[in-house]
C-alpha positions, -999 to +999 in steps of 0.1 A: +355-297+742+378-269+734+351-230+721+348-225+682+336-191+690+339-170+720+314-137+720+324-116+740+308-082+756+293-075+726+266-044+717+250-033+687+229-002+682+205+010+655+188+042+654+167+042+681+174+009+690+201-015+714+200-048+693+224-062+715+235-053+752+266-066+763+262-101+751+291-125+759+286-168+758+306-191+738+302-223+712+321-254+714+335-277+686+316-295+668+282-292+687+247-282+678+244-248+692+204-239+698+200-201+698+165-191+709+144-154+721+110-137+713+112-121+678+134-087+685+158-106+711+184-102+687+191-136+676+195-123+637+214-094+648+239-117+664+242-140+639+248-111+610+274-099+630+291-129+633+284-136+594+302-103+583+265-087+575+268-061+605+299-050+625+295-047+664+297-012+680+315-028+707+329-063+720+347-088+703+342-120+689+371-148+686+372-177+663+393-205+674+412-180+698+417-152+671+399-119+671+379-115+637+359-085+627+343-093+593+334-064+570+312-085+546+298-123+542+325-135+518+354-127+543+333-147+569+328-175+545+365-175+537+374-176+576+348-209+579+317-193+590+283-195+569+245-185+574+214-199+554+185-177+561+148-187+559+154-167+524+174-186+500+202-169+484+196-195+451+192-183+415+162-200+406+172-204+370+203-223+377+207-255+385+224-270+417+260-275+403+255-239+389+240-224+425+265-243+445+299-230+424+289-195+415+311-167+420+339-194+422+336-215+391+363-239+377+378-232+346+395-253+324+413-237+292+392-205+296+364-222+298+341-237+325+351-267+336+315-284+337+326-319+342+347-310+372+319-292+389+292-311+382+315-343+397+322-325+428+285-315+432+276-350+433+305-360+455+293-333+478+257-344+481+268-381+482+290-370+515+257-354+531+234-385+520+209-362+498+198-367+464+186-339+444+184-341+406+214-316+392+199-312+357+164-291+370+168-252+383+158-245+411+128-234+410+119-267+394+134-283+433+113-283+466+118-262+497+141-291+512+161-296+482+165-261+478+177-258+512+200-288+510+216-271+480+225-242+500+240-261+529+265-282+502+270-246+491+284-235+523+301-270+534+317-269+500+335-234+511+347-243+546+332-270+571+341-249+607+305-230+618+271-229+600+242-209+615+209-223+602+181-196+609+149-216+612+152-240+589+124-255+595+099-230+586+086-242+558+094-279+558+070-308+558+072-331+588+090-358+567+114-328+551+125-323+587+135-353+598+156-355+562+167-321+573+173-334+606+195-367+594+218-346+576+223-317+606+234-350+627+261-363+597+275-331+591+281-333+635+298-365+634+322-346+604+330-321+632+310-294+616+298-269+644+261-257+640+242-224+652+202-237+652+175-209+655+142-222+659+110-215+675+095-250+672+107-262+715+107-298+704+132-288+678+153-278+705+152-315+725+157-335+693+181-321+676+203-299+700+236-306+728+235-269+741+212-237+743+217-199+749+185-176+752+189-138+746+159-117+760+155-077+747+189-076+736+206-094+765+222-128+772+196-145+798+216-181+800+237-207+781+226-242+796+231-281+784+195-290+766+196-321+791+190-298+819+159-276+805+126-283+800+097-262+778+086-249+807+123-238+819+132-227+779+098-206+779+101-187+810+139-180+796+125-167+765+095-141+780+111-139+816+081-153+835+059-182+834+036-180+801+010-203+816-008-226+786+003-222+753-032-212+735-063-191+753-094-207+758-109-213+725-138-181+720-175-193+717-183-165+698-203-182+670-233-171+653-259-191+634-257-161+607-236-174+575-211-150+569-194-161+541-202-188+517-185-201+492-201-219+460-186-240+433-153-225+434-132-241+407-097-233+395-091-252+364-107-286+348-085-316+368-096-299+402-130-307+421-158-277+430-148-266+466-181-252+486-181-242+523-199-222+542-188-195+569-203-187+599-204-148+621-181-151+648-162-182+638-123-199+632-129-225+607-097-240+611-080-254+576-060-282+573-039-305+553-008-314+540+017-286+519+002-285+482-029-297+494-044-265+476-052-247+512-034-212+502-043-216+465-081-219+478-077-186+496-059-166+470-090-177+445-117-164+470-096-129+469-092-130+434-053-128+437-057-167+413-079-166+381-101-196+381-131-212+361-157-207+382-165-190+415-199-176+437-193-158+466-218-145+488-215-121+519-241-122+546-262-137+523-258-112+492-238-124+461-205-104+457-181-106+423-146-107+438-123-102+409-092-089+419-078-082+456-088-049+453-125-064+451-119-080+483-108-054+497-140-035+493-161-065+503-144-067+538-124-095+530-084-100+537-058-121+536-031-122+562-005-143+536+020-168+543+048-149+530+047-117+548+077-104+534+071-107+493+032-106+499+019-086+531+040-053+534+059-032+517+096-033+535+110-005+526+080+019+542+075+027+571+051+013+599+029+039+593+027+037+559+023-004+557-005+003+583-022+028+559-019+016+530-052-003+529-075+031+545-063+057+526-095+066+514-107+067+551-084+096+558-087+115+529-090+151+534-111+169+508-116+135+488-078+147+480-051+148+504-041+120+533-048+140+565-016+133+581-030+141+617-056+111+617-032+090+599-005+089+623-036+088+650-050+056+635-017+046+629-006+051+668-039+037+683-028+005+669+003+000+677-005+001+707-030-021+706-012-048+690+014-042+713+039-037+679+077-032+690+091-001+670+109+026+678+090+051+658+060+048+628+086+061+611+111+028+617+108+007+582+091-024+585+120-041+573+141-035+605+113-050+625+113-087+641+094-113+623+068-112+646+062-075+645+059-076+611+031-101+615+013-076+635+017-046+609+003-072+583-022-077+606-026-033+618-031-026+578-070-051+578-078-041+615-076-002+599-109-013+576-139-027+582-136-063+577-163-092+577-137-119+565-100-125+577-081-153+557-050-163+581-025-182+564+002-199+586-007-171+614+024-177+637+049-190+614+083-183+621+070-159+652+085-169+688+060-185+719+047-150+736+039-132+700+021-163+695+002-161+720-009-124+716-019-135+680-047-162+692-057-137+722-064-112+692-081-136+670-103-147+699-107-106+703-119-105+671-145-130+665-160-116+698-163-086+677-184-105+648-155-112+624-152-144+605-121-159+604-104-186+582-069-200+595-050-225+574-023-236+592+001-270+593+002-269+630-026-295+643-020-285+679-030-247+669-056-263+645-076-283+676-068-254+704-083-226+677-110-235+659-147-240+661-149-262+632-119-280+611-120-282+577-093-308+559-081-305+524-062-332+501-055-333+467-076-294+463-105-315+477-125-309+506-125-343+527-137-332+557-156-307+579-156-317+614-172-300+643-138-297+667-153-318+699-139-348+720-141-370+690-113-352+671-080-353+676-040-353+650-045-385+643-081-380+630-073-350+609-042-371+594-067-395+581-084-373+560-052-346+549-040-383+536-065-392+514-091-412+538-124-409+531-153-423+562-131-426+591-136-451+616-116-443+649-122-481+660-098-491+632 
């Protein structure tokens, strides 16, 4: 099979920081190319560079023997190359005809040529066996739809190389496998794929080869038939990880503290009551739109809702706003980092901060600089965060350092409550690991947490007790023993009410 792309010798620097060191492997035609590292490995970098984002500092990279050197996406689109990042590039107001032909519209007498487009959309999406309805925007679709709108978009430009950077990340298990269907059509067209992913058992399923870069550097290219997770992990983090979660911290108290009473968000929905307990991970689960993060945003007061009685350590709290929560020691570590846990254009320091300020006031009237950048340093290094400098903007960090400043800005107050939604989405195997470690670290300490997550494996290795949601119902609290396992929690995230694991 004759290389797409070589990469070859190739180094990037930032201020402060060697993206890429020397990096040189290749892609063959028409393969599905797994690309995998630890969160600041330089997987993105890589892949911008080849998409015309950023332009190497040295090195070269050939397409299909020629040297290219892209100064901006278009020109790498035009030459056959195309990235759809975990952040969609759609205009949610337009529809999919309109998303997949802008910039490059037909026109027919001076005018747009509807018909046309609108034909070739359907065409398109006919080729790569998805339906989608093309009279709603966008923001009328779901995630997968919205994400198979962007991959038309891109085959409809060129078919040559198309770097999909975790596209997974927020699909359901059945959108995957959708997701997955069409990755193996657009193969047997001869379309080459880039696949970054975190998920291992992606990795098996769906891909022919896989290169791992480590702190900048390539560590091995190797045919997925000859790896294992084992082998794949200790290419990622350059040593055996040992087991994927800690041993699960018995740190709970009988003290409630947190309950939650007759919380109801508008007339069609059920009243949702739980209770809370010192020192424990009540795990959350349940299918996507289940009502899990809408449950959490209510108990911050981020939603408006009908009804709601909170009470904290046994005293009734109003929680109107997240500002309320705030002062009542309770956080939320959101799903959405990016849009709704930091501010990416400040720095580290400042995103750390931001929730204290009134801890390091001096005077009652001016930030005391000194014992900011103190706090600020103390944990960093306590949650091991990669940055050059508390100056660095958060922006430039890896996905799973920005987890860890989201997480930095509630360990700078005194918390009772942490809500973590989706704690270790999108982050690699090792950060993951230092996330549980810390949430077992923390609980030891007295906090409370609340984890929703769609990983059932994280779900039964984390928490003390498992709560399941369906339909913004609670169907279940279990105690997490022997007797529970996926297929148990599955029952109830369905719909099932008693469960009877003899049927």
């Amino acid at each position: 099979m004759d290389n797409i792309l070589e990469i070859k010798n190739v180094t990037k620097e930032f201020p402060g920081v060697l993206a890429l060191d020397n990096v040189s492997f290749n892609i063959k035609k028409g393969e599905v190319h797994v690309l995998i590292g630890e969160n600041g490995a330089g997987k993105s970098t890589l892949m911008k560079i080849l998409s015309g984002v950023y332009q190497a500092n040295s090195g070269k990279v050939l397409l299909n023997g020629d040297e290219i050197d892209f100064s901006n996406p278009k020109e790498a689109q035009l030459a056959g190359i195309s990235i759809i990042y975990q952040e969609f590039s759609l205009i949610p107001y337009l529809n999919a005809v309109e998303n997949i032909f802008l910039g490059r519209e037909y026109k027919k007498n001076g005018v747009l040529d509807k018909k046309r487009m609108k034909e070739e959309a359907r065409d398109l999406l006919k080729v790569l066996d998805v339906e989608i309805d093309l009279k709603k925007s966008v923001n009328q679709l779901s995630v997968a739809e919205q994400q198979f709108i962007e991959i038309a978009k891109a085959v409809s430009i060129n078919d040559n190389v198309l770097i999909l950077d975790e596209p997974t990340a927020t699909l359901t298990n059945q959108e995957t496998k959708i997701l997955f269907k069409l990755i193996r059509n657009l193969k047997e067209k001869g379309v080459t794929m880039i696949f970054i992913s975190h998920h291992l058992e992606e990795t098996f399923e769906i891909g022919d080869r896989l290169t791992c870069l480590r702190d900048g550097q390539w560590v091995g290219t190797e045919d997925i038939s000859n790896l294992d997770e084992k082998k794949i992990i200790k290419m990622m983090v350059g040593r055996d990880i040992g087991d994927t979660f800690p041993e699960r911290a018995e740190s709970v108290k009988k003290d409630i503290m947190l309950e939650v009473k007759n919380l109801k968000r508008n007339e069609n929905e059920d009243y949702i009551n739980f209770k809370l307990k010192k020192g424990e991970i009540l795990g959350v689960a349940g299918l996507v739109g289940s009502g899990r993060t809408e449950m959490a945003r209510a108990i911050i007061g981020a939603d408006k809702v009908l009804n709601k009685e909170l009470f904290i350590k046994g005293e009734k709290i109003e929680i109107n706003s997240p500002s309320d929560a705030l002062d009542n020691g309770i956080g939320l570590i959101p799903e959405n980092r990016k849009s709704q846990g930091l501010i990416l254009g400040l720095s580290v320091k400042d995103n750390i901060s931001i929730n204290s300020l009134d801890k390091i006031l001096k005077k009652g009237l001016f930030i005391n600089k000194k014992e900011e950048k103190k706090r600020a340093n103390d944990l960093v290094d306590d949650l091991n965060i990669k940055t050059p400098s508390l100056k660095q903007a958060v922006k430039n960090l890896s996905g799973g350092n920005q987890q860890k400043v989201v997480l930095a800005k509630w360990l700078g107050i005194e918390s009772n409550v942490l809500i973590f939604d989706e704690p270790t989405r999108g982050i690699d195997v090792g950060a993951k690991l230092e996330i549980y470690k810390l949430m077992n670290e923390l609980v030891e300490m007295g906090i409370s947490i609340i984890m929703i997550s769609s990983e059932l494996p994280e779900v039964l290795a984390m928490s003390n007790r498992i709560m399941v949601m369906h339909n913004n119902k609670i169907k279940a609290v279990l105690e997490n023993n022997d007797d529970v396992d996926q297929e148990t929690i599955m029952y109830y995230a369905t719909g099932g009410e008693e469960y009877d694991r003899a049927t």
